[in-house]
Structure formats: C-alpha cells, structure tokens
C-alpha positions in Angstrom: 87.7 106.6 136.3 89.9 104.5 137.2 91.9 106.8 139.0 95.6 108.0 138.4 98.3 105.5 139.1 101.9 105.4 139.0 104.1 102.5 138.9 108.0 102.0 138.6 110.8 104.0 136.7 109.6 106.9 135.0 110.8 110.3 133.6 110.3 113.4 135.3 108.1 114.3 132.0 106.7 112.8 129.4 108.0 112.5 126.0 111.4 113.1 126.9 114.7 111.4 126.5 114.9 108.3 129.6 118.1 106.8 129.6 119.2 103.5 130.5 122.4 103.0 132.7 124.3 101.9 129.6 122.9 105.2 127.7 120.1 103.3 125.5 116.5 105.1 125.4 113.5 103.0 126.9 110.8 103.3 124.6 107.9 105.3 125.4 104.2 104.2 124.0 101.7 106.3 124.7 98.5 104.2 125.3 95.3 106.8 124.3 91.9 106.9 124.2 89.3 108.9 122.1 92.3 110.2 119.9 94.4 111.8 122.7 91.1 113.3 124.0 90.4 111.2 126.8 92.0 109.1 129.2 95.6 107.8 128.7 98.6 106.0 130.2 102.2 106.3 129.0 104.2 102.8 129.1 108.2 102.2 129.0 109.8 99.4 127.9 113.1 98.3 127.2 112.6 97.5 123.7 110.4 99.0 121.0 106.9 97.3 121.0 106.4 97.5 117.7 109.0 94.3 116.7 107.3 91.8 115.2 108.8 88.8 113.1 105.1 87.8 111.4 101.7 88.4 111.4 99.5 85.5 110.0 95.8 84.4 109.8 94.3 82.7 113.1 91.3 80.6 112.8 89.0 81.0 115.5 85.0 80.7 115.6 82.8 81.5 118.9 79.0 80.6 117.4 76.9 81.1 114.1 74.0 83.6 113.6 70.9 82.1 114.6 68.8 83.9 111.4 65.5 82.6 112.2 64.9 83.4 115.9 61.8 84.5 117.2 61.3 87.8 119.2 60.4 86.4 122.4 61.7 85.5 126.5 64.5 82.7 126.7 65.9 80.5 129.5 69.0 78.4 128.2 71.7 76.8 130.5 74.8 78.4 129.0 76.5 75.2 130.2 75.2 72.7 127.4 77.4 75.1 124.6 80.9 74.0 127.3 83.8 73.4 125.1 87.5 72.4 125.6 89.9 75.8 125.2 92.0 78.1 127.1 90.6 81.5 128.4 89.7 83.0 124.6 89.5 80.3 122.5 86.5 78.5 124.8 84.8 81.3 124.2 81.3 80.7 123.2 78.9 84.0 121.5 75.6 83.6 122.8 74.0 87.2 122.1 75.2 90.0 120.2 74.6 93.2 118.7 76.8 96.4 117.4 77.1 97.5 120.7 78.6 94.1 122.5 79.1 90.4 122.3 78.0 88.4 125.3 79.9 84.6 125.8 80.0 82.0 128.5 82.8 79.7 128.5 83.8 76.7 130.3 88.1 77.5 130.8 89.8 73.8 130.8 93.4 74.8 129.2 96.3 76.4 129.8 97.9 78.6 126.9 101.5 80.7 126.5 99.7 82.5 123.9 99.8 86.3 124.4 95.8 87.9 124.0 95.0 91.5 122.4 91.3 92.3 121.8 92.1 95.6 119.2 88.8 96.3 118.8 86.6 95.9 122.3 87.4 96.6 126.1 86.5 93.4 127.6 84.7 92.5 131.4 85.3 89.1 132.0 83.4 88.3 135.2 85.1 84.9 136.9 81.9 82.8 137.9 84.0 80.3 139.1 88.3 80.0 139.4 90.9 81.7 140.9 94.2 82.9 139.3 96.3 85.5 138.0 95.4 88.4 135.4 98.9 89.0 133.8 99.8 92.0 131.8 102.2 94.8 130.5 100.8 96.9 133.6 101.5 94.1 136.0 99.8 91.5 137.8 96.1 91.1 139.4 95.3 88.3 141.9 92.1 87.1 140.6 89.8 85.5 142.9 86.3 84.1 142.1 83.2 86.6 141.5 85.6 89.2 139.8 84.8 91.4 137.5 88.1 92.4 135.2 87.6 95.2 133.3 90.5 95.2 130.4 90.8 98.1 128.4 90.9 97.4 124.7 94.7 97.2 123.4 95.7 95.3 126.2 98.1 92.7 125.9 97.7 90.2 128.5 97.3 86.6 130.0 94.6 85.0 132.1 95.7 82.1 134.2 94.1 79.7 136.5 95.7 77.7 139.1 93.3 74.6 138.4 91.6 74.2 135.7 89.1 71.6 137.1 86.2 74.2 136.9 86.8 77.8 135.8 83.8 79.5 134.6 83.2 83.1 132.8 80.6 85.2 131.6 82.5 87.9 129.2 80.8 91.2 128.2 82.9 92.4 125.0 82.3 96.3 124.7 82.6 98.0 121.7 82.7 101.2 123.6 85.1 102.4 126.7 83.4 100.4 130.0 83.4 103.1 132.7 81.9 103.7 136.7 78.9 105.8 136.3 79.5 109.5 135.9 76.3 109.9 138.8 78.7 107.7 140.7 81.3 110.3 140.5 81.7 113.8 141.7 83.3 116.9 139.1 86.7 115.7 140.5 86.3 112.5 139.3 86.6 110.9 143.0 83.8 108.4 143.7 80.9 109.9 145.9 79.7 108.6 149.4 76.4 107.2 148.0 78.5 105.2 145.1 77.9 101.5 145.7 81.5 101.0 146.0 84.8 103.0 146.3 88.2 103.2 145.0 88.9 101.0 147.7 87.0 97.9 146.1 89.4 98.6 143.0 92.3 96.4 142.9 95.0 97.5 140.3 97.7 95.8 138.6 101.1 95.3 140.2 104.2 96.1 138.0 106.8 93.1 138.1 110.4 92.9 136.8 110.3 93.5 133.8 110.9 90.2 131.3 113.8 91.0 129.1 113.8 88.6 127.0 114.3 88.1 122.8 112.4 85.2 120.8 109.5 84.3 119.3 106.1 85.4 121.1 103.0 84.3 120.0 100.3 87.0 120.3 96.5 86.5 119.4 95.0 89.7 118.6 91.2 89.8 117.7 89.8 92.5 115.3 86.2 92.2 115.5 85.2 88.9 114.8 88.9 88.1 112.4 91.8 87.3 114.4 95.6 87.3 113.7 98.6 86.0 114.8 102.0 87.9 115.7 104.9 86.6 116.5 106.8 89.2 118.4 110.5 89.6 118.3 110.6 90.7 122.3 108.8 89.8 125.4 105.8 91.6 125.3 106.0 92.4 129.6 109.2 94.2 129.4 108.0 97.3 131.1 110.3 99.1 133.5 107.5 102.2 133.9 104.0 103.4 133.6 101.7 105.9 134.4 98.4 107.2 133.9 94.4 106.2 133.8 94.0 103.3 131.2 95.3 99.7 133.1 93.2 96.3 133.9 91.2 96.7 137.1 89.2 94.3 139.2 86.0 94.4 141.2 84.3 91.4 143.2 80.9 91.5 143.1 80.6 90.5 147.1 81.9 94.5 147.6 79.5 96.1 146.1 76.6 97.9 148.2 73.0 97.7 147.3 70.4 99.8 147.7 67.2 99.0 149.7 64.2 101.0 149.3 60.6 101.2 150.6 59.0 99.8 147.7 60.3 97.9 144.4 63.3 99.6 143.3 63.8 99.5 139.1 66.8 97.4 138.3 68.7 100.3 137.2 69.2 101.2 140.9 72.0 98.0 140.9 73.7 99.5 138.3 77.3 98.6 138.0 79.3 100.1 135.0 78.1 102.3 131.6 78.5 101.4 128.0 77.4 103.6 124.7 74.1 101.8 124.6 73.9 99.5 127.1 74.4 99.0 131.1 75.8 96.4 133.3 73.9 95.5 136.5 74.1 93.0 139.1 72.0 91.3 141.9 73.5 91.0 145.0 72.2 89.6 148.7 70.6 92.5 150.3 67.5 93.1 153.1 63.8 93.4 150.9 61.8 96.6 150.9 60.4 97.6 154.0 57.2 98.8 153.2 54.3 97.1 155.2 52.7 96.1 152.0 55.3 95.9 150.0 55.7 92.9 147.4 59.8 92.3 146.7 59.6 90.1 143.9 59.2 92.9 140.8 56.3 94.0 138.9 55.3 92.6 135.4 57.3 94.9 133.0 57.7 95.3 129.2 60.9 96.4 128.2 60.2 98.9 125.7 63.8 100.2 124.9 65.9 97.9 125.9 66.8 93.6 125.8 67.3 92.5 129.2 70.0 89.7 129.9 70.7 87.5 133.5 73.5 86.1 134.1 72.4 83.9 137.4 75.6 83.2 139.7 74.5 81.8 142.9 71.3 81.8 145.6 68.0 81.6 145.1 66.5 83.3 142.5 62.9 84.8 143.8 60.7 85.4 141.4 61.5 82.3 139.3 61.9 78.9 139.7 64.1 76.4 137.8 67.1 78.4 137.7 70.6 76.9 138.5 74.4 78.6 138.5 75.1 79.1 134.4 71.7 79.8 133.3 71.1 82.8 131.2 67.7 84.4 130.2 66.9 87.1 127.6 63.8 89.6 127.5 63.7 91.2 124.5 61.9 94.4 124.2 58.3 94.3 123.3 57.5 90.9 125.4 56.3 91.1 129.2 57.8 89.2 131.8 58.0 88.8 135.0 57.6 86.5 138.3 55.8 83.4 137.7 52.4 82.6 138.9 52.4 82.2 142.8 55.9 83.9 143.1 54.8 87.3 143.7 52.0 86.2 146.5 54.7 84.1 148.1 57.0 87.1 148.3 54.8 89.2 150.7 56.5 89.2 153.7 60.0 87.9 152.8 63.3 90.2 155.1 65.5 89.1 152.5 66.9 88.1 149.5 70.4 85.4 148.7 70.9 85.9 145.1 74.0 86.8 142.6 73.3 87.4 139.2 74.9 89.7 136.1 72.4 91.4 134.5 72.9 93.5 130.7 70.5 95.9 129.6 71.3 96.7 126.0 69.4 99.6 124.1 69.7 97.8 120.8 68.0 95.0 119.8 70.5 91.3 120.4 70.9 89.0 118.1 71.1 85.3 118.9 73.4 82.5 118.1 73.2 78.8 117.3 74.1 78.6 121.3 70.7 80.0 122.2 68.9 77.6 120.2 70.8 74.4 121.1 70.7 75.2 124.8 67.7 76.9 125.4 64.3 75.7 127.5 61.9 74.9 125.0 59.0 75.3 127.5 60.2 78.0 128.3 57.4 81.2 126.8 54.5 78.4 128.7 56.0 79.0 132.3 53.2 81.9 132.9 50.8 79.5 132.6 48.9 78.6 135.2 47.7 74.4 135.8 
C-alpha cells in the first residue's frame, strides 16, 4: 500500500526513450524505496531534476533537548509553544527519539518556498484548516481532520486558504509509514474487516505541468540540518507518473472502529505502522456492550512502549481538563489511567464523542524545552483523591 496509480503521459515501458513533439527526451527519475527493493514510482518531466544553481546553509531550529527530564506522566497544552511561520518553519519538536519526531504547530504564513524532507516520510495530520497539498505528483484537496501521509523525497507545498487558525500535529518517520500488513490480504488489496478502504484514500491529481526556468527556492531538511537549493527549473514540471510511492490523504471521520464486549486494548484503533512505533486514533463510536462492562480503560503500565495523545475534539472520558491541543505522554514504567471517579461514572455510558491521535513508540522519547515550558505542573497529583 498505497495502491498502483497511473497518471498522464507515459511510455509504453519504462526506461525507454519518450519523445517530445519537437524530438527532446522527458527525463525519467525513478523515485525508489529500500534500494530498488520495494515500492517505487517512475516520474517524467520536461527538464532534468537534478538542475540546481546553489545549494546553501538554512537556519532553522524546532526546540532544545530538555536533558534533565524526569521519567514520569505529562499533560502540556501544545498551544503555549505557538509560533509565527509557514507550514515547516512553525514547526515546534515536542518529543523525539531515533525512531520519530513529534511537533505541533500553529500555521500563520504563507511561503513560495519549495519543502523536501530527505531523510523522514512525514504524516501531518490538519487539526484545524483547509487547503491544498501541492506536489510533483499533483494536487490534494485538504480538508480539516486529514491525515497526509508524504513519502520522504517529496518535493511539495502545503497551503491554506486562511491562515486565521490552521493547526497540525506532524509525526516525522524515520521509517516508510504504511497500512497495516493484518489490514491487507497477500494481494495487497485491503480486507473487509480493515477499518477503512482504498476508497477513504484520496490521491494526488496531476496538473499541467509548470514549465517554467528561474530561480526556485527549495528547503530540504536532512535530519535536524537543513539546506537551501535554488533550482534552475520549476520543480512541478511533470508531464507523467506512475507507480506506488505518491502523497495520500485520509480523514480521520472515515475511519471505522471497533466495538467489543469488553475493553478493547488501544491497539485495536490502530491506524498506520512504523519500524518501532504505531499510530492510533480515537474516534466517536458506541461503548462495549457487556452488562457489566466499564468503558473508560483499565489502569495500565506501559512496559514496552511511551504512549502519546494527541486530543482533537469531544469529550475525553476518562479524564478531565483536557481541551483541543493538549498532548499527554506515558512513558513506560509509570501507571496511568482514568482519574478517580471516572471509571465509576462510566458504568453504563452507550457512547463515546471523542477524537484524538495517539503514538505508541517502542523506544524510549525524549523531551524538549516545549514540554517543560507548557506542561501541567500538577499534573503526576491528579490521581489523588481530596
């Protein structure tokens, strides 16, 4: 996954001579994964991508290493860290590890800058905004509660049509971001009991392709460094492209929970797979149906793995003083759960209104100065009871 797709003018094979009407080549790029192992797509454009004019140093900082942190639970309202910048450089790093980075950020500018993350696939999930996701493959029609998962390599622009209040929460993936293999049958095709289907996937559009000669500035992050090329051609010139490696988007409303008897482990609302970590989410959905059942979840100690919410809307059961932007982390070795009187006043609850991102990571995170800048100070004493 995703699934093959096929857009515009292409050759009857690859890696063959394609001919423009005035008897020029388009220039194939072969856009590979895993060293020609995995997935792939092959691009054409009018003009070799590999023109560039300069490459410089680019100055940008997302948060320091909090060194002294405490293993313990955190609430912090992401919001307090807000910034002014465009859809990368607002970026703030609140937890991270060699696995991911997470950021919130607070969108309030437009930018013609070009973005390339070299290093990371990205998900940037679009708490709040609407848009257009713009890049070599095409356009997306972003619309709030999407999930865009951009391959790493990808050249590309995110743009809002008001920049009043555009929110994101964006997991940075050092690994390939991909749908569940349980989700999946051999064929690749996504099963009946999947949460969602190939349908919920929107792809990118191709659009005329930008001919166009100049100077193009293009951010491209490498880890934590970033650089700056200026490229000698448009970098959306593509007349072609084919293949299994694009930008895709998935709103959170489509997906379809699972409702059990009893308590069901978070891992049943899983979403999409890492190398060493999971994304989740919580979505409205009927409570279990048990006669003595208890919805809110069981006291648990994550033992292998730091536990991250992302809360997006509704009421959030088992807790109170939780608002839109607020992020918690349960790192492995602490318990946590409901506070007290929340899991007595969820006996005999029908259902639950709640949105919410959740990461489970299988390494430890590591916090930033956002975390202890923005965080609930109270927050270890809200198990106690008056």
């Amino acid at each position: 996954m995703p699934f093959y797709v096929k857009q515009g003018q292409i050759p009857h094979k690859r890696h063959i001579a394609f001919e423009k009407e005035n008897g020029e080549l388009y220039r194939e790029e072969l856009f590979s994964t895993h060293g020609f192992s995995n997935i792939y797509s092959n691009k054409y454009h009018h003009n070799m991508p590999t023109k560039a004019l300069e490459v410089a140093p680019y100055s940008l900082s997302h948060g320091a290493n909090w060194e002294d942190s405490l293993v313990q639970n955190y609430k912090l309202d992401s919001r307090d860290a807000d910034r002014e910048g465009n859809f990368f450089s607002a970026r703030n790093k609140i937890f991270y590890n060699n696995d991911l980075a997470l950021y919130t950020a607070k969108v309030s500018a437009d930018t013609d800058e070009f973005y390339r993350n070299a290093y990371a696939d990205e998900v940037v999930f679009v708490h709040e905004g609407e848009g257009t996701l713009y890049s070599e493959y095409g356009t997306i029609k972003v619309q709030k509660w999407d999930y865009l998962v951009i391959p790493r390599g990808t050249t590309y622009q995110l743009k809002f049509n008001d920049y009043s209040n555009v929110r994101l929460f964006v997991i940075e993936s050092f690994s390939m971001v991909e749908v569940p293999k349980h989700f999946r049958n051999e064929y690749g095709q996504l099963l009946e009991s999947a949460p969602y289907c190939e349908r919920d996937l929107c792809v990118p559009t191709l659009q005329d392709a930008v001919v166009e000669r100049g100077a193009f500035p293009l951010v491209c992050k490498f880890g934590d460094k970033y650089q700056l090329t200026t490229l000698e051609w448009h970098p959306f010139d593509l007349v072609g492209w084919d293949g299994c490696v694009y930008p895709w988007a998935f709103n959170i409303t489509e997906y379809a929970p699972k409702v059990g008897k009893i308590h069901l482990p978070p891992s049943d609302h899983l979403v999409f797979t890492a190398h060493n970590f999971v994304i989740c989410n919580f979505v409205p959905r009927p409570y279990d149906f048990h006669p003595k059942s208890i919805p809110a979840p069981y006291y648990h100690n994550n033992i292998d793995s730091d536990e991250v919410l992302y809360y997006v809307d509704g009421d959030f059961m088992s807790r109170t003083g939780i608002e839109a932007g607020y992020m918690t982390l349960h790192q492995k070795g602490v318990a946590h759960g409901p506070q007290p009187g929340r899991t007595e006043a969820s006996i005999g609850k029908k259902e639950t209104y709640e949105y919410a991102v959740m990461v489970d990571t299988f390494a430890p995170l590591k916090l930033t100065e956002h975390v202890q800048n923005c965080m609930s100070k109270d927050y270890n004493r809200s198990w106690l009871e008056d």
